[in-house]
N, C-alpha and C positions, 0 to 999 in steps of 0.2 A: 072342388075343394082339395082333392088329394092332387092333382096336377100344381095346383098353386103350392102347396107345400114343398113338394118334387124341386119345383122352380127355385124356391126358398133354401132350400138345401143344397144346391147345386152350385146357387150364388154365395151360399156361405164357405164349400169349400172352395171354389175358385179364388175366393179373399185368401184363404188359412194357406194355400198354395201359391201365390205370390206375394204373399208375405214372409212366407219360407223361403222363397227364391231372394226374395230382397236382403234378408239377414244374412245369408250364403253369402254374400261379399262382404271381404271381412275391410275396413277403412285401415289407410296408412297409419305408422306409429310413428311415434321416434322423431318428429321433425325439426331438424336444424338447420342453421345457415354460418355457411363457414364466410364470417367477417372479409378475411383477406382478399380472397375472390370471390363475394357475392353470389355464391351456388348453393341452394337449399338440397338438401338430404333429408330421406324417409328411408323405414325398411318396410315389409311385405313379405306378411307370408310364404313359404314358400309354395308354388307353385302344386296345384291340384285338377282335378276334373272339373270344378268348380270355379276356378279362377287361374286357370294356365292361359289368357287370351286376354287379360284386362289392362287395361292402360291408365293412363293418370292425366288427371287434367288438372292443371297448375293454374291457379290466377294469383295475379299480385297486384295492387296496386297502392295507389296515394291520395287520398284526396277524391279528383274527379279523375283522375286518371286510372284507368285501367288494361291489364293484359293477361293474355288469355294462351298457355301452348297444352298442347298435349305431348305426353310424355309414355315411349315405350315401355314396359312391362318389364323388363331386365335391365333399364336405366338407372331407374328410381333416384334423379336428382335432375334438377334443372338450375342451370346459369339464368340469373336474370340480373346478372351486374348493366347489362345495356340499359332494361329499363332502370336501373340504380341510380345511374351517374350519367343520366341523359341530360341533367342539369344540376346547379347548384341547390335550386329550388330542390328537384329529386331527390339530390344527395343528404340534405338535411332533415327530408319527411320522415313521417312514421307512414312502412311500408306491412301492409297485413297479406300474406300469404298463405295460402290454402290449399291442397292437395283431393283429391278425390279421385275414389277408385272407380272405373268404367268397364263392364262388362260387354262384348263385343253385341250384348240385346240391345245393350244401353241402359239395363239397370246401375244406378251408382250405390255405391257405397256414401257412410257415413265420412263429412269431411271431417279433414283435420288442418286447424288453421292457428298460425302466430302471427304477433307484430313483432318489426323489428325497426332500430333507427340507431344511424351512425350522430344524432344532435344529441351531445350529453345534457342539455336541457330539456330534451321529451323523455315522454314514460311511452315503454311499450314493453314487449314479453322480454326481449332480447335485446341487447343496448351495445353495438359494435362499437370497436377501435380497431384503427389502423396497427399492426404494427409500428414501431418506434423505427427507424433507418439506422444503420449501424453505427457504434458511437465509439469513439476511439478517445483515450484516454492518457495522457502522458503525466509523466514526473515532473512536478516544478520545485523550485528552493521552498516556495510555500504552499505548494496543494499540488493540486493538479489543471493541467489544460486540457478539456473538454472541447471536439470538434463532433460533427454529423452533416449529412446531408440535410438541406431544410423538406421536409415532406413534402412540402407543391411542388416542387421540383422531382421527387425522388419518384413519386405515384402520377405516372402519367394521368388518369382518370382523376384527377383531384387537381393537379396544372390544365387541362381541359375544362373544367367545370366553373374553378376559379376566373380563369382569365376575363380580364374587364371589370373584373370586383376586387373592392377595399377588404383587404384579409389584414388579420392581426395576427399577429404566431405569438404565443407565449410559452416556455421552455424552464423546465423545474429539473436541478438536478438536487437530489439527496444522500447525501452524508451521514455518519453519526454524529457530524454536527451541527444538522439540521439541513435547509433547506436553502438552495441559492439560486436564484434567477438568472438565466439566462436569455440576453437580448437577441433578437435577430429581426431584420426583417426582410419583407414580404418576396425582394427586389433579390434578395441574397441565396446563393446559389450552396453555400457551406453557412454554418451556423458555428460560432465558436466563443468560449466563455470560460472561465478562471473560477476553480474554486480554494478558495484558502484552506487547508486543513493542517494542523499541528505537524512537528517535523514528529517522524518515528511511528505513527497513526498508520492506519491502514487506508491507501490513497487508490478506497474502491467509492463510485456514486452507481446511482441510478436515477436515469434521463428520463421524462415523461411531457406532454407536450398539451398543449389544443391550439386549432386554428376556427377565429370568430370571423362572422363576417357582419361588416361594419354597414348602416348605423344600427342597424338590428341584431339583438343579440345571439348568437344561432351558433353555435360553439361545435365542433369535432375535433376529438379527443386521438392521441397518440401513444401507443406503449401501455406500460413501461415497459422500457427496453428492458434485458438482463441488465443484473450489478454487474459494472464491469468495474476493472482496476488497471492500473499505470502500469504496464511492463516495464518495473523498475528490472533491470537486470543488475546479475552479481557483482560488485567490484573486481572480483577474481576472476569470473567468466571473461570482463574484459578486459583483464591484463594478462590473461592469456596466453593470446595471440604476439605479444610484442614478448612476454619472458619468454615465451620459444624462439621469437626468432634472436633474441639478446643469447640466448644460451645457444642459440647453435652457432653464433657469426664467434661467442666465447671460447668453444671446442676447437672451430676454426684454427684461429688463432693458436690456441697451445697444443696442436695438431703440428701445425707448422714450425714452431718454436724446437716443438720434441726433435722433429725431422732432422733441424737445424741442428740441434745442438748433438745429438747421435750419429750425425754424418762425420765418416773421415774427411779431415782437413787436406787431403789428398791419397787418393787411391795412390797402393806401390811404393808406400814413403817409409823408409824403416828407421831404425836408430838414429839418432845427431841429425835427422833429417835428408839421409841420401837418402838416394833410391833404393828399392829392392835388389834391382836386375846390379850395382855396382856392386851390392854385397858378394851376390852371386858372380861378380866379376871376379871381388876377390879373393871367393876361394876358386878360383878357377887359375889364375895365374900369383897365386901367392902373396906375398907384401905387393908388390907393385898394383897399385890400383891408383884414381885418381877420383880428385875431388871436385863434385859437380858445384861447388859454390853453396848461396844459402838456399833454402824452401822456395823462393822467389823464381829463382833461378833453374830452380831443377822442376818447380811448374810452368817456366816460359819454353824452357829449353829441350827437357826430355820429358817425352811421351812414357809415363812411369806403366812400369808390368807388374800387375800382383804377384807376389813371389810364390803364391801357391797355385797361380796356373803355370808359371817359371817353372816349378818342381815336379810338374806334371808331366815335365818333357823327357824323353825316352833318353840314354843313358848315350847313345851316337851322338843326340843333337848337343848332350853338354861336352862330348868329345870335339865334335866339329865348332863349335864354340869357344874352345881351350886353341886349337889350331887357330884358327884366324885372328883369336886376339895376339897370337906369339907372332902370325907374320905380322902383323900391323904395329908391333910392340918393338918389331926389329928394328936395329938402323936409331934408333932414339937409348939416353940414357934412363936409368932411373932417374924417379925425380920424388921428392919432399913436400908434398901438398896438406899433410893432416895434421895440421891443428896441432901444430907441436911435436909432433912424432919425428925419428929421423929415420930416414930408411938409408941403406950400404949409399956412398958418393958415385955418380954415374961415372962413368967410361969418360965422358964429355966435359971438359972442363971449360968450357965457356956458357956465360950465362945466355940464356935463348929464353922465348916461349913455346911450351911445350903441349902439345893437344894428345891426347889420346882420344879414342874413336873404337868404343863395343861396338860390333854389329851383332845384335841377338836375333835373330831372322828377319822377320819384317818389325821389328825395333831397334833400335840404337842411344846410348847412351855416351854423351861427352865430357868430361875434364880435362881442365887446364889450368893450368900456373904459369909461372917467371919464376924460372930460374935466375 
């Protein structure tokens, strides 16, 4: 009798003791699946004596299909977009996934499991959409032009799955003036469509989508994308670019003009139009000087000196300048060249042409008359 008892009690706590051992593993929480790319996410305690060695083991499946991975301990998520979008059929099921924690004894933990389906006509825990593919947006006279990529096209795994099937696309964008259809099909590589909105309105939509596959009704949902709006730009931002360059080719211009009109009409030109360098002739040898003709003439003919590099010259050079004009001046009479003025009757009384000839260094200056 007491040995049976013994036994009795031995066996009850070896129960109360693997029963403790089994709760000690504590099940996933948390579990999600990120639509986009078909990877389910859990968290897990952190790590202890107790469960520093545990792993996961993930099944998914569909229907009669199923699969089965195991899954490291500092992973905690598994990809099962392969089994996802292994087919169209796949793609539109209702997928139930479940997680459980594995002790390296082999004891599990409690599972933790969802449904999930990208068919906006089934019910399950989690009800994916693609995102919407980028939608671009312009200014028209009356709304806007709405373009996108068409989604079979844009989502490899969903141009894979499709292909060889009748797909419908139907494309909603919205307004605050409600809602406007967008056609495309199946064949078309861009998606583009017109919406009318009032002038002066704010010419933002938001694109949302599904693609059905035909003759049965089986729908997967797109978006919505962001509100996007018309990058109307400023009238002013774009006239810009053209009033800078109008106002600079303007400065230009009266740049040139200034230049113009500020410039001497000839360097070295002094009164009634001689030259400097005659003036300085003729204080140099008195009345007698000679007249270079008109402005014409004393720019074809003499190479003009500004009279204030002339003045700069040391007090010898206007001496040896006074000499050479008196030999050169020798042997000739006066002569009557100004504009009315009479100077003394020369020595000469026959009428001649008469040259006279400054040498001012490396310059020279001439007049001449008829006598």
């Amino acid at each position: 009798m007491l040995i049976y008892v013994a036994f009795k009690v031995l066996l009850i706590l070896l129960e109360i003791k693997q029963s403790a051992q089994n709760v000690a593993i504590p099940p996933p929480r948390n579990l999600s699946i990120t639509c986009q790319t078909a990877v389910v996410h859990w968290d897990y305690p952190p790590p202890d004596n107790n469960n520093n060695q545990v792993s996961f083991l993930v099944n998914v499946s569909y229907e009669e299909q199923k699969q089965q991975m195991e899954i490291p301990a500092q992973q905690r998520k598994a990809n099962v977009s392969g089994f996802v979008w292994e087919s169209l059929d796949s793609a539109l099921a209702v997928h139930s996934i479940s997680v459980t924690a594995r002790a390296p004894d082999g004891r599990l933990s409690d599972t933790l499991a969802v449904t999930f389906t990208y068919n906006h006509l089934r019910m399950a825990n989690i009800k994916c959409k693609l995102e919407f593919p980028p939608v671009d947006v312009k200014a028209t006279e009356d709304g806007v032009a709405i373009s996108f990529p068409n989604p079979r096209y844009y989502y490899p795994q969903l141009r894979r799955v499709t292909r060889g099937h009748d797909i419908s696309l139907h494309f909603t964008a919205k307004s605050h003036m409600g809602d406007m259809s967008i056609p495309c099909r199946q064949e078309e590589s861009t998606c583009k469509g017109d919406v009318s909105l009032p002038t002066g309105d704010d010419k933002c939509v938001t694109v949302e989508g599904s693609a059905s596959r035909l003759p049965a009704v089986q729908t997967m949902s797109f978006g919505p994308a962001p509100r996007t709006c018309a990058q109307t730009a400023d009238r002013l931002a774009v006239m810009v670019p053209g009033l800078v360059i109008a106002l600079v080719v303007v400065l230009l211009v009266i740049l040139a003009v200034a230049i113009y009109l500020v410039r001497p009409r000839s360097e070295g030109v002094g009164a009634k139009g001689y030259p400097k360098c005659l003036h300085e002739a003729k204080s140099v040898i008195g009345e007698r000087y000679c007249n270079a003709g008109s402005l014409a003439e004393v720019e074809n003919r003499v190479k003009l000196v500004p009279l204030d590099e002339y003045r700069t010259s040391s007090s010898t050079e206007t001496e040896s300048l006074q000499e050479e004009v008196q030999e050169v001046a020798e042997g000739y009479p006066e002569i009557d060249i100004y504009e009315g003025e009479h100077n003394p009757v020369s020595n000469y009384d026959s009428r001649h042409v008469q040259h006279l000839t400054v040498n001012m260094g490396d310059e020279s200056a001439t007049g001449y008359a008829e006598r």
